[in-house]
C-alpha positions as CSV (number, residue, x, y, z in Angstrom):
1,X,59.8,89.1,62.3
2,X,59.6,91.6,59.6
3,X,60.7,90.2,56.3
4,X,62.9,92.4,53.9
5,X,63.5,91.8,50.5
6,X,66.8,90.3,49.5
7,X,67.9,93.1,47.7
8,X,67.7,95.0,51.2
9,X,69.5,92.7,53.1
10,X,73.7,94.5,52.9
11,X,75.1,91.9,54.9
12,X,74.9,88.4,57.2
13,X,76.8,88.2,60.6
14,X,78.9,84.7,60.8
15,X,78.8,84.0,64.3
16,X,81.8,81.3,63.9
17,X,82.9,78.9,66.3
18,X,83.0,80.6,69.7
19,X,82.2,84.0,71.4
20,X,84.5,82.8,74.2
21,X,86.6,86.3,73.4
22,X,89.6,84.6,75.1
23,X,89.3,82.1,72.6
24,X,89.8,83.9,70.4
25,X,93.3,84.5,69.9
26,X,93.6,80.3,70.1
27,X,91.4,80.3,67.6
28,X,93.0,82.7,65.1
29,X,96.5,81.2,65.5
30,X,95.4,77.2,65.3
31,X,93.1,77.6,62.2
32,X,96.4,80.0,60.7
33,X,98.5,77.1,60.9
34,X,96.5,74.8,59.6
35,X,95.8,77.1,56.7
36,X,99.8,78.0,56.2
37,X,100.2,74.0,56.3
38,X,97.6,73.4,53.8
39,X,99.1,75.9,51.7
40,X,102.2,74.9,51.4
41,X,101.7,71.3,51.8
42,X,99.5,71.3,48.7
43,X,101.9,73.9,46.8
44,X,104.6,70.9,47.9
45,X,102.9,68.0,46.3
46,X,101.8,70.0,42.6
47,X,105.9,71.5,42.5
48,X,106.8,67.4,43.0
49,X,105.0,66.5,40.5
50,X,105.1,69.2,37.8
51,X,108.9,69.3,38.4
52,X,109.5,65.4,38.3
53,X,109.0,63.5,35.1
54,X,108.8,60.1,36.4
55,X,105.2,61.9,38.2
56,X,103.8,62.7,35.0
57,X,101.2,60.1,34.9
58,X,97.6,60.4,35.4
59,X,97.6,59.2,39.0
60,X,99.9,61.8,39.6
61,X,98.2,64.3,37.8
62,X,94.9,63.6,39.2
63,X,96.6,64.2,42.5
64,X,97.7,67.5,41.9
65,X,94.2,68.6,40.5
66,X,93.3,67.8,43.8
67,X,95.8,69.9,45.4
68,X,95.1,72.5,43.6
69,X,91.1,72.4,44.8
70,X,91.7,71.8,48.3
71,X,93.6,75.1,48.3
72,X,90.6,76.7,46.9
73,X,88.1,75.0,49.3
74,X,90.3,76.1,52.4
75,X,90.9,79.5,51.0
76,X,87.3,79.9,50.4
77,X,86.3,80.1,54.0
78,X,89.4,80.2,56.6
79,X,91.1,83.7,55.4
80,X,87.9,85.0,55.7
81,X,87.2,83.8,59.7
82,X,90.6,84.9,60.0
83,X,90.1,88.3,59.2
84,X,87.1,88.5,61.1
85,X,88.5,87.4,64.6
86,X,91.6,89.9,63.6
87,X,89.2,93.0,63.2
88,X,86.3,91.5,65.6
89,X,83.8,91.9,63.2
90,X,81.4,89.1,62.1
91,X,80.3,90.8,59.1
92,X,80.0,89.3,55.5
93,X,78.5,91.3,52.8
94,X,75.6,89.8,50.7
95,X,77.6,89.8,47.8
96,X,80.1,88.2,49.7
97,X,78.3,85.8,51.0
98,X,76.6,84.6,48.1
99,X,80.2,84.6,46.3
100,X,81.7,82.1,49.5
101,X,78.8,80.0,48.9
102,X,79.5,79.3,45.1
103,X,83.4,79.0,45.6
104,X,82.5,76.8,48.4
105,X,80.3,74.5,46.7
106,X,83.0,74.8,43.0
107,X,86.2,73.5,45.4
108,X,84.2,71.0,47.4
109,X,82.1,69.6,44.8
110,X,85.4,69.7,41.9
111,X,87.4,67.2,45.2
112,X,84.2,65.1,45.3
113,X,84.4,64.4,41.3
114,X,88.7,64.2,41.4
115,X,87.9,61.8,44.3
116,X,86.0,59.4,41.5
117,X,87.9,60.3,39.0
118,X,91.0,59.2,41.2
119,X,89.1,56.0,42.1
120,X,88.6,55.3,38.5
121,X,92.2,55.4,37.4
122,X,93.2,52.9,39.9
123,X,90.4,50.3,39.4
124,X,91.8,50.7,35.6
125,X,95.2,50.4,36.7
126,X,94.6,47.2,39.3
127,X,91.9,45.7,37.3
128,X,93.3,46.6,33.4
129,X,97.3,46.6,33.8
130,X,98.0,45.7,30.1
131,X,95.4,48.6,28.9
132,X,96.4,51.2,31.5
133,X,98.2,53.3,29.4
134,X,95.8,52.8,26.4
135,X,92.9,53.8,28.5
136,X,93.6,56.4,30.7
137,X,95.7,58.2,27.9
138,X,96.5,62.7,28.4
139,X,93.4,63.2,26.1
140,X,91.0,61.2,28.5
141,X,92.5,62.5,31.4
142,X,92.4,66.2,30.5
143,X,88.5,65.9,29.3
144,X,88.1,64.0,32.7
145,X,89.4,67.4,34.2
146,X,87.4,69.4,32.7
147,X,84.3,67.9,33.4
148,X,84.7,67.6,36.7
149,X,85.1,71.3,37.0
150,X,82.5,72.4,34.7
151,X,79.6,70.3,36.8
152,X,81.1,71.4,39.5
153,X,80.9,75.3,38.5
154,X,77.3,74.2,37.0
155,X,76.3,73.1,40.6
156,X,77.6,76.4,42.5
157,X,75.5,78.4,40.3
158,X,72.3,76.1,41.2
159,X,73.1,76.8,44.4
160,X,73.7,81.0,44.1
161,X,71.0,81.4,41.3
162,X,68.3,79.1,44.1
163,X,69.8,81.4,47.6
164,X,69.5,84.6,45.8
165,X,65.6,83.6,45.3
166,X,65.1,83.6,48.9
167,X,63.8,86.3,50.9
168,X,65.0,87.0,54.2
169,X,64.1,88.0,57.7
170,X,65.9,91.2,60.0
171,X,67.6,88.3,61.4
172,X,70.5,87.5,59.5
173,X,73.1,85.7,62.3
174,X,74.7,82.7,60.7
175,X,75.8,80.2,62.8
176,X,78.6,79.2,61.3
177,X,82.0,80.1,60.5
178,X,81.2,80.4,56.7
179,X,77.9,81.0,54.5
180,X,76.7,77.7,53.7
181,X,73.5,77.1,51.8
182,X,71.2,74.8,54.5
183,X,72.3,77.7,56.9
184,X,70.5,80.5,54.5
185,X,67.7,78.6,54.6
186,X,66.9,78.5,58.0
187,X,67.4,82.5,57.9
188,X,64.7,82.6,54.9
189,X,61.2,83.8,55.6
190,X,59.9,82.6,52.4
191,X,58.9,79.3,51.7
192,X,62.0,76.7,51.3
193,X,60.6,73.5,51.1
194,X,60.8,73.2,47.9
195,X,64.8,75.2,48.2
196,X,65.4,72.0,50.6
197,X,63.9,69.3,48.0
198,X,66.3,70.7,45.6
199,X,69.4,71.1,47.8
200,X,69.0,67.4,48.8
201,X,68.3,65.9,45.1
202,X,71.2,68.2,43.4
203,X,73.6,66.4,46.4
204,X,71.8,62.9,45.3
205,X,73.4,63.8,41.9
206,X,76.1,65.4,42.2
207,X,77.3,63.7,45.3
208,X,75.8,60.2,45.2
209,X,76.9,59.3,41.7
210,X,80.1,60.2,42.2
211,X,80.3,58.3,45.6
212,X,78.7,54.8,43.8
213,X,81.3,55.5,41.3
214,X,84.1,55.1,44.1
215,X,82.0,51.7,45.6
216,X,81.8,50.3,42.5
217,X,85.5,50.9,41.4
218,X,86.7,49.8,44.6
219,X,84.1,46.8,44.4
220,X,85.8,45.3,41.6
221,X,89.9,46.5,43.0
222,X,88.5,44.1,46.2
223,X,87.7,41.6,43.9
224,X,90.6,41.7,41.9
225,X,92.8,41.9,44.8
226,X,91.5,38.7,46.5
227,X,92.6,36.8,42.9
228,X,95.9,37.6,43.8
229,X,97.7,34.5,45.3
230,X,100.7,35.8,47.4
231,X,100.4,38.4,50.3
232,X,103.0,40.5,48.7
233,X,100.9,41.1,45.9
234,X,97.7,41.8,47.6
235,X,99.6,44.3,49.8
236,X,101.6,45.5,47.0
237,X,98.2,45.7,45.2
238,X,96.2,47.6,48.0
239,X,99.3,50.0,48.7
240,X,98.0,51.5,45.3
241,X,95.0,53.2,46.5
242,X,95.3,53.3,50.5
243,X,96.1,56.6,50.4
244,X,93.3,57.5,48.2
245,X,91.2,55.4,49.9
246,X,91.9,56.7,53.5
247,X,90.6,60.6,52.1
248,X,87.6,58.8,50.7
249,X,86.5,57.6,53.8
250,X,86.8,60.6,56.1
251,X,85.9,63.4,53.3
252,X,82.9,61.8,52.8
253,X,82.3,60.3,56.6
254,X,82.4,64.2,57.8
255,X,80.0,65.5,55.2
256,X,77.7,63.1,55.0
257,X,77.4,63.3,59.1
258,X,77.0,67.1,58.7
259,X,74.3,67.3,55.9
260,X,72.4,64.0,56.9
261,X,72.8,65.3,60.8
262,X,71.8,68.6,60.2
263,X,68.7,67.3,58.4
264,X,67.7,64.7,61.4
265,X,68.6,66.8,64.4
266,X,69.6,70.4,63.6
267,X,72.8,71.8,66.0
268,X,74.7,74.8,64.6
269,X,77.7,74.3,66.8
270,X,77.9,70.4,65.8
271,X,77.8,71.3,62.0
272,X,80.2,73.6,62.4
273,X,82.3,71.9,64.2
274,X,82.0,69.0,61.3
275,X,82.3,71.5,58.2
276,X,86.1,72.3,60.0
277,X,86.9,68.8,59.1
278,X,85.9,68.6,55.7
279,X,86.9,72.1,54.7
280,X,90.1,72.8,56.9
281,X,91.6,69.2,58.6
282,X,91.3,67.2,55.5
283,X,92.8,69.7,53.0
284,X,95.1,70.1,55.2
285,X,95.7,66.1,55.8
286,X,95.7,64.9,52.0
287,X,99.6,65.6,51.4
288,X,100.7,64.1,54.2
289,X,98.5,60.8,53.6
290,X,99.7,61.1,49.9
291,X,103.0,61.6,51.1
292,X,104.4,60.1,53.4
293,X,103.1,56.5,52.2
294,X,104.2,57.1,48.7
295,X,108.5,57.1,48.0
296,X,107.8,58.5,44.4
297,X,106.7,61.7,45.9
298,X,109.0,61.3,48.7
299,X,111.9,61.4,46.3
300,X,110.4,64.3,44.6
301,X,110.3,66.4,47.6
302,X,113.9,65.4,48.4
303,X,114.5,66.4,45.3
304,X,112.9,69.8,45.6
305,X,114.8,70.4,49.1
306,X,118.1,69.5,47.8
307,X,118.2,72.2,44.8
308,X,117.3,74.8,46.9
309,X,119.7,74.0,49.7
C-alpha cells in the first residue's frame, strides 16, 4: 500500500457496528436511549447530591465526580455514531479523530482514578471510622480531584502527541464505532512496536496502579469486615461499598477483556462489541446501581420529583 504522510491523511472512515443497512435504524434508536438515559440518569444523581445537604460528604461527592465523567466518556463517542448512521456517512476527520481519542482516554481514564479514589474513601471509612472525617477532610478530597483529572489529561496527550507520530497507509477504515488508539495502530504503516510497548506500559501505570489500589483497599475492608461479629454488621458493613464494588468489577472485566483480547487474538467486531460496554452500558448502569441500593439518594430524588411536581 502506498503510505501517505499524516499530515495528508483528511479523514478515517468508522466502520461501526454493522453494515446490515436495516440495522441501522435499531441501531440509532437503542444506542439513543441508552445515551438519553445516561444523561439524565447521571444529571439525576449530581442534582441529588448538590441539592441535598445531608449528600455533602466525600462519598457523595466522589460519586458525582463520577457522574459527571461518565457523561463525558459516553458523549465522547455515541453522539458521534449517532450522527453518522443519521447522515449515512462513516467519516471522521483527522482532527476529529485525534480529538475523540484524547477525550476518550481523559473520561475513561479520570472514572478509572474516581474508581480508586472511591475505593479509598470507603476502606478509610470501614477500616478508620473514628478518623473518617479527620482524614478524608474537603481539602484532601478536592486535591484528590484534581489529580485524578490532571494524570488523566497528562495520559490523553501521551496518547494524541504518540498517534499523531504515526504515519499512515491509503487505508484508513476503522473498525470500530469510535477512534481508539490500538485501532490506529493497526492502520499505521510505520513502525509501531515500539507505539504498542508504550501503549501497554502507560495502561500498566495508569491503569494497574489504580486497580492494586482498589485490591488492596478492598483487601483490608474484607478483612475488617470478617472482625465484625454479628451478621447485621458484616452486611451493614459490605452494603457500604456494594455498589461501588459491582461497577469495579464489570468496568474493569470489560476493558481488560478488550485490551488483553485484542492483544492475544485480534477481532474488530468482538472489541467493539466490548468497548459498547465500558463506554455506553456501564455509564449508563452506574446511577441505577448507585441508586436504587442507596435510600440517601433515593430520598434525594424524591425530593427532587416532589418540588417540581
Amino acid at each position: 500500500m502506498e503510505p501517505q504522510n499524516l499530515t495528508s491523511v483528511s479523514e478515517f472512515l468508522l466502520l461501526g457496528l454493522s453494515d446490515d443497512p436495516e440495522l441501522q435504524p435499531l441501531l440509532f434508536g437503542l444506542f439513543l436511549t441508552m445515551y438519553l438515559v445516561t444523561v439524565l440518569g447521571n444529571l439525576l444523581i449530581i442534582l441529588a447530591v448538590s441539592s441535598d445537604s445531608h449528600l455533602h460528604t466525600p462519598m457523595y461527592f466522589f460519586l458525582s465526580n463520577l457522574s459527571l465523567a461518565d457523561i463525558g466518556f459516553s458523549t465522547t463517542t455515541v453522539p458521534k455514531m449517532l450522527v453518522n448512521i443519521q447522515t449515512h456517512s462513516k467519516y471522521i476527520t483527522y482532527a476529529g479523530c485525534l480529538t475523540q481519542m484524547s477525550f476518550y482516554f481523559l473520561f475513561g481514564c479520570l472514572d478509572n482514578l474516581l474508581l480508586a479514589v472511591m475505593a479509598y474513601d470507603r476502606f478509610v471509612a470501614i477500616c478508620h471510622p473514628l478518623n473518617y472525617p479527620i482524614i478524608m477532610n474537603p481539602r484532601l478530597c478536592g486535591l484528590l480531584v484534581l489529580l485524578s483529572f490532571f494524570s488523566s489529561l497528562l495520559e490523553s496527550q501521551i496518547h494524541c502527541l504518540m498517534v499523531s507520530q504515526l504515519t499512515f497507509c491509503t487505508d484508513v477504515e476503522i473498525h470500530h464505532f469510535f477512534c481508539d488508539a490500538p485501532q490506529l495502530l493497526h492502520l499505521a504503516c510505520s513502525y509501531t512496536s515500539i507505539n504498542t510497548i508504550l501503549i501497554y506500559f502507560i495502561g500498566a501505570i495508569f491503569g494497574g496502579i489504580p486497580l492494586s489500589g482498589i485490591l488492596c483497599s478492598y483487601s483490608r475492608i474484607a478483612s475488617s469486615i470478617l472482625r465484625v461479629p454479628t451478621t447485621g454488621g458484616k452486611y451493614k458493613a459490605f452494603s457500604t461499598c456494594g455498589s461501588h464494588l459491582s461497577v469495579v468489577c464489570l468496568f474493569y472485566g470489560t476493558g481488560l477483556g478488550v485490551y488483553l483480547g485484542s492483544s492475544i487474538s485480534p477481532s474488530p467486531g468482538k472489541d467493539a462489541v466490548a468497548s459498547v460496554v465500558y463506554t455506553v452500558v456501564i455509564p449508563m448502569l452506574n446511577p441505577f446501581i448507585y441508586s436504587l441500593r442507596n435510600r440517601d439518594i433515593k430520598r434525594a430524588l424524591w425530593g427532587i420529583i416532589s418540588i417540581t411536581a
